[in-house]
Backbone bond lengths (Angstrom), bond angles and torsions (degrees), N, CA, C in turn:
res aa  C-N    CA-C-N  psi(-1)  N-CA   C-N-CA  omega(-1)  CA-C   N-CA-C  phi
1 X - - - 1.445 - - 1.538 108.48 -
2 X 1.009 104.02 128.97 2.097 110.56 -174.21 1.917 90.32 -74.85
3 X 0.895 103.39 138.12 1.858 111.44 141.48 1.338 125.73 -85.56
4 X 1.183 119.29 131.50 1.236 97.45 164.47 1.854 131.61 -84.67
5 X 1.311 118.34 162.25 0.995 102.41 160.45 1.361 154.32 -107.03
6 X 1.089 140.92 131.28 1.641 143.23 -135.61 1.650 86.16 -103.97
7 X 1.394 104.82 128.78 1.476 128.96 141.44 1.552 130.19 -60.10
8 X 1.494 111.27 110.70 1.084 115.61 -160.94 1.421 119.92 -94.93
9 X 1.689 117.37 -23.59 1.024 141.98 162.42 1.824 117.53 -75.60
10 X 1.486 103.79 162.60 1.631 102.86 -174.60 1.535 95.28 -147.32
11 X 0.918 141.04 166.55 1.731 143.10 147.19 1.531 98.12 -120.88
12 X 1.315 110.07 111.48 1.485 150.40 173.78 1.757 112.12 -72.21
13 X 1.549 114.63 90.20 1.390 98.15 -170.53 1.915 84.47 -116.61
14 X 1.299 84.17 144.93 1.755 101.92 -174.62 1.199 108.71 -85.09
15 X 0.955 146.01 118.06 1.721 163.75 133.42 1.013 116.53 0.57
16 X 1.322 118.24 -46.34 1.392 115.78 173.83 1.616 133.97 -110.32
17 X 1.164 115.31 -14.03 1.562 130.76 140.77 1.394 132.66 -91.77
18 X 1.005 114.55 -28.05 2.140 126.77 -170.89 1.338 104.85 92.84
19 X 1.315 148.64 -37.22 1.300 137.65 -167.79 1.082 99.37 -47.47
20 X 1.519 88.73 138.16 1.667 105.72 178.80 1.596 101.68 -129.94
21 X 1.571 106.15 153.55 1.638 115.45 -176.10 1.430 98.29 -167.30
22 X 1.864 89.24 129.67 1.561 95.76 174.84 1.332 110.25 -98.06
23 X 1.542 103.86 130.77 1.518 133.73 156.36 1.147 133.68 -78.71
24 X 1.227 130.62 130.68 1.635 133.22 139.02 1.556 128.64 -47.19
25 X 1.539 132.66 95.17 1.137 160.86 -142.90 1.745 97.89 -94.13
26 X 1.488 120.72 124.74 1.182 115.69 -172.03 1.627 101.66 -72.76
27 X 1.302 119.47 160.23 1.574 122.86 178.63 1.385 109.47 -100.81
28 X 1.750 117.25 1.40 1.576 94.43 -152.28 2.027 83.64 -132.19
29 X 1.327 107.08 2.50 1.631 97.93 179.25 1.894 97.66 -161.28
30 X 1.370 104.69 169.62 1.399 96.58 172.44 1.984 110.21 -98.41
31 X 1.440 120.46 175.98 0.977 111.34 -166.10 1.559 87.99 -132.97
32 X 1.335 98.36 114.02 1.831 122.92 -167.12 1.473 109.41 -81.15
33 X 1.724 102.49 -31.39 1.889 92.44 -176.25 1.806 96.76 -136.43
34 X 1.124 110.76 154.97 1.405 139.96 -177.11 1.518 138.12 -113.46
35 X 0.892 155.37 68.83 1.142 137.74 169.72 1.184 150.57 -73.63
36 X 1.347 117.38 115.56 1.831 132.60 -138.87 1.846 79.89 -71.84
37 X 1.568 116.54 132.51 1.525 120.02 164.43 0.961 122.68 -76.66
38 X 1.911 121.39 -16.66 1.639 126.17 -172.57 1.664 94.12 -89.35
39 X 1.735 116.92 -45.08 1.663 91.31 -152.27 1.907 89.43 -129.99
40 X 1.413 107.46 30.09 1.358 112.53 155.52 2.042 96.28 67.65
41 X 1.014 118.64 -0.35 1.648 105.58 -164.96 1.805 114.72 -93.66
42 X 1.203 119.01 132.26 1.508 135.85 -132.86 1.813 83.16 -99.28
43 X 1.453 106.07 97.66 1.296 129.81 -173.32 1.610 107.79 -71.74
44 X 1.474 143.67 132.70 1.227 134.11 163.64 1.638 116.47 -139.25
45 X 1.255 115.60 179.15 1.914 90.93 -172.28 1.608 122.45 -92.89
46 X 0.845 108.70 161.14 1.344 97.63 178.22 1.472 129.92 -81.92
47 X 1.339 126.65 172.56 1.384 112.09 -155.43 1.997 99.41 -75.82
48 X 1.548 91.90 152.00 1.525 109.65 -178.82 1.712 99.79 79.88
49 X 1.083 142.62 26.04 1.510 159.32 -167.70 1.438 129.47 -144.51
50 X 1.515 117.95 98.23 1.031 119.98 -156.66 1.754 117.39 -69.78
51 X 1.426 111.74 -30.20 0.989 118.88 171.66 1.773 123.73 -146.38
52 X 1.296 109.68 -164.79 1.772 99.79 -172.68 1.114 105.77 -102.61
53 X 1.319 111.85 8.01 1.688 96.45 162.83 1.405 110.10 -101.27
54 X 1.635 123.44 -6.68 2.185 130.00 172.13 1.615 81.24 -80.62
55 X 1.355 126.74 -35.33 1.388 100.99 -178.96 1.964 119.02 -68.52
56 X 1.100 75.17 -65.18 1.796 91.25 -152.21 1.581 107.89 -103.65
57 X 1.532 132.72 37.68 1.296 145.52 -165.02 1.508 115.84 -126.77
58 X 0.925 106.19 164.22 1.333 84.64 168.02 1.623 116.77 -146.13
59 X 2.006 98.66 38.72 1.310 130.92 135.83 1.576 110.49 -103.95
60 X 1.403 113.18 162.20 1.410 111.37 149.66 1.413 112.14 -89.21
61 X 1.107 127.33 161.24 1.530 134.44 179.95 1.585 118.66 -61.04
62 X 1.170 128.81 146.70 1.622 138.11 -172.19 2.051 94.32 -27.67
63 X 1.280 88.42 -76.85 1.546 101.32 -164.65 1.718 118.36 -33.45
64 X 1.530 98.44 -54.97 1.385 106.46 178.02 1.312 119.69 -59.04
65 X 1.527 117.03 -40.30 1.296 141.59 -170.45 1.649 100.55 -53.66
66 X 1.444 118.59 -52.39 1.354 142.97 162.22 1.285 113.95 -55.86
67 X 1.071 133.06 -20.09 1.599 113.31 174.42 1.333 107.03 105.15
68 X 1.627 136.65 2.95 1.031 147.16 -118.37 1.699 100.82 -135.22
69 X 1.191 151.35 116.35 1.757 144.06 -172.23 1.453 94.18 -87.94
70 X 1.371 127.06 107.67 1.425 124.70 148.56 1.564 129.62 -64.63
71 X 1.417 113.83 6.20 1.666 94.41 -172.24 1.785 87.01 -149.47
């Protein structure tokens, strides 16, 4: 049986400035709020999106990635 493999990394681009920064994505929960480091603004996901990295990443998060419903 293959595994697949999960992306652990994300590049985080902010919505309301563009800065983007890649993160390390927790494996064991999703991460619901954010805070942009360039323009300070308190990032969360958008609706139907379990977390801010299904939002604004350009991984989906461990869980989803897995086949897995976080919310």
């Amino acid at each position: 049986m293959d595994k697949k493999t999960i992306e652990l990394t994300s590049i985080l681009t902010c919505p309301h400035c563009g800065y983007k920064k890649e993160e390390i994505m927790p494996t064991d929960a999703c991460q619901y709020f954010y805070e942009c480091e360039n323009c300070h603004q308190r990032l969360k996901p958008q609706a139907g999106d379990c977390c801010v990295y299904c939002s604004y990443g350009t991984a989906k998060c461990p869980p989803v990635q897995n086949n897995n419903c976080c919310y």
